[in-house]
N, C-alpha and C positions, 0 to 999 in steps of 0.2 A: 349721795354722790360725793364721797370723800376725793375720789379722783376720777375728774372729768378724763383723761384718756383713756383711763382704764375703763371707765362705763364707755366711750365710746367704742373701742376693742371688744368689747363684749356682746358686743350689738350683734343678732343673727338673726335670719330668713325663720318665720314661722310656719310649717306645712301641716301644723295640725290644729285645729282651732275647734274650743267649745263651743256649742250651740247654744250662745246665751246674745242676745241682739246687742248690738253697739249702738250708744243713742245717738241721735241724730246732731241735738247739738254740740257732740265729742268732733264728730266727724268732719265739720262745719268751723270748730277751733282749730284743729287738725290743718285743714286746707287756708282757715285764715293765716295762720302761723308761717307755712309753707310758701303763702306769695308772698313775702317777702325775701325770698332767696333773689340773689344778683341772677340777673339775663343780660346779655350782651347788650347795650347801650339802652338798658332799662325797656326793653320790648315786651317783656314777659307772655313770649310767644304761648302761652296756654291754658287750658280750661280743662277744670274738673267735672264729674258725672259722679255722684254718689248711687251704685246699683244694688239695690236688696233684694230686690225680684228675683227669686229662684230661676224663670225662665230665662230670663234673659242673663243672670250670673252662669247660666250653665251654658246657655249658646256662645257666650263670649269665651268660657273657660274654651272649647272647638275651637278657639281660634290663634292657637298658640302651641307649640311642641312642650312647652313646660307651663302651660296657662291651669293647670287643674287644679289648682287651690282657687282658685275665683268660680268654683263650682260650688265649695265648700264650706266658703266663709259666709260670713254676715254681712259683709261690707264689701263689695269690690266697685273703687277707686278706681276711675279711668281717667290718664290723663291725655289727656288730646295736647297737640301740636298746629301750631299754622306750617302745612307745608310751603309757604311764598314767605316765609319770617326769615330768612336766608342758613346758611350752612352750617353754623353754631346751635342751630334750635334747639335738636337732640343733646348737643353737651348742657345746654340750660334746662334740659329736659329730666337728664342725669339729676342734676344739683339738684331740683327742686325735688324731686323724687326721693334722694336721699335725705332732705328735708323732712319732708313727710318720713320717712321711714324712722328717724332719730323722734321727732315729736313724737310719733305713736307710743317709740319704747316707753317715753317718759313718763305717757299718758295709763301705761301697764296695758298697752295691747301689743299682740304680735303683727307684723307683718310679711309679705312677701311679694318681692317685686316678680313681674313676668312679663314676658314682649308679646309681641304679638304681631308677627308677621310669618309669611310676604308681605308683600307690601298690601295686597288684595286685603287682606287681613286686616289691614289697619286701616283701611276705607270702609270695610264692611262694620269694623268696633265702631266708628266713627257714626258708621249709619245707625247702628243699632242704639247709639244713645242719643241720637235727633242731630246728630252733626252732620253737613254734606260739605263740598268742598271751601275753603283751603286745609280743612280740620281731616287730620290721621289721629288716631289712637294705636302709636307702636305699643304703648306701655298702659300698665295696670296694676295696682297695688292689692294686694289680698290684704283688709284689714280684720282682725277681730282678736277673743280673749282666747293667749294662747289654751290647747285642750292639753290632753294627758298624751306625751310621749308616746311613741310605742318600745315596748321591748326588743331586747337584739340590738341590735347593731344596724346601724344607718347605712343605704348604698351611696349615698353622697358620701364624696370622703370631709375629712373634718382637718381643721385643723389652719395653718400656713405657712408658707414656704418660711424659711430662715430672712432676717433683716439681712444677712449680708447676701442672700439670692439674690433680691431688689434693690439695695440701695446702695453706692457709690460718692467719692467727693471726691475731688478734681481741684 
């Protein structure tokens, strides 16, 4: 890590993962690591579910328009939310997730984040890993070791806008 920005920049969404298991206690540093990200006046509105169960990795993957790599990983990381933690939850929810998303790289696993709504959606993730109300799971992490590429050409496009697209001084 000669340069911390640049390994940050580098950091990309994993959608192809070998079939090799992630041990438990990786996954478990991983989420220790990750609660300590800042939440709005220290609430840390949320709780993780580490899911390996093929069944229930694939019923959850159904629960998202881009939820299909939590069918296919080793690990899918659910993180649940208090819907009554008030209106920042989800931006604390972000952070902490991109937490976790940076520690994995570190750890040499891939990830990939995915939502998971409607909203029905994220009550029903919620149920499926023993949560019932004030707990949603919008989001979900696909953890594992990234697999072998495919050939061709990606339909995600790649790549980002120019800095002077984004950013301005005043």
């Amino acid at each position: 890590m000669d340069d911390p920005l640049r390994t940050l920049a580098a950091i990309r969404a994993t959608r192809v993962f070998a079939e090799r298991p992630v041990p438990r206690r990786l996954v478990a540093d991983l989420v220790d690591a990750a609660r300590w990200t800042g939440s709005a006046r220290n609430r840390q509105p949320w709780r993780f579910v580490s899911v390996t169960d093929p069944d229930l990795r694939r019923a959850l993957a159904r629960l998202g328009q881009y939820a299909l790599p939590l069918a296919t990983v080793s690990v899918a990381l659910v993180l649940l939310s208090d819907s009554e933690a008030g209106h920042d939850t989800e931006f604390d929810l972000g952070r902490v997730c991109q937490t976790l998303v940076v520690a994995a790289h570190f750890a040499g696993l891939g990830s990939c984040p995915v939502s998971l709504y409607p909203e029905i959606n994220a009550v029903e993730a919620a149920a499926l890993t023993g949560h019932g109300h004030p707990w949603r799971a919008h989001h979900a992490l696909a953890l594992g070791w990234p697999g072998q590429r495919p050939r061709g050409r990606s339909a995600i496009p790649t790549g980002r806008k120019d800095l002077s697209d984004l950013f301005t001084e005043r």
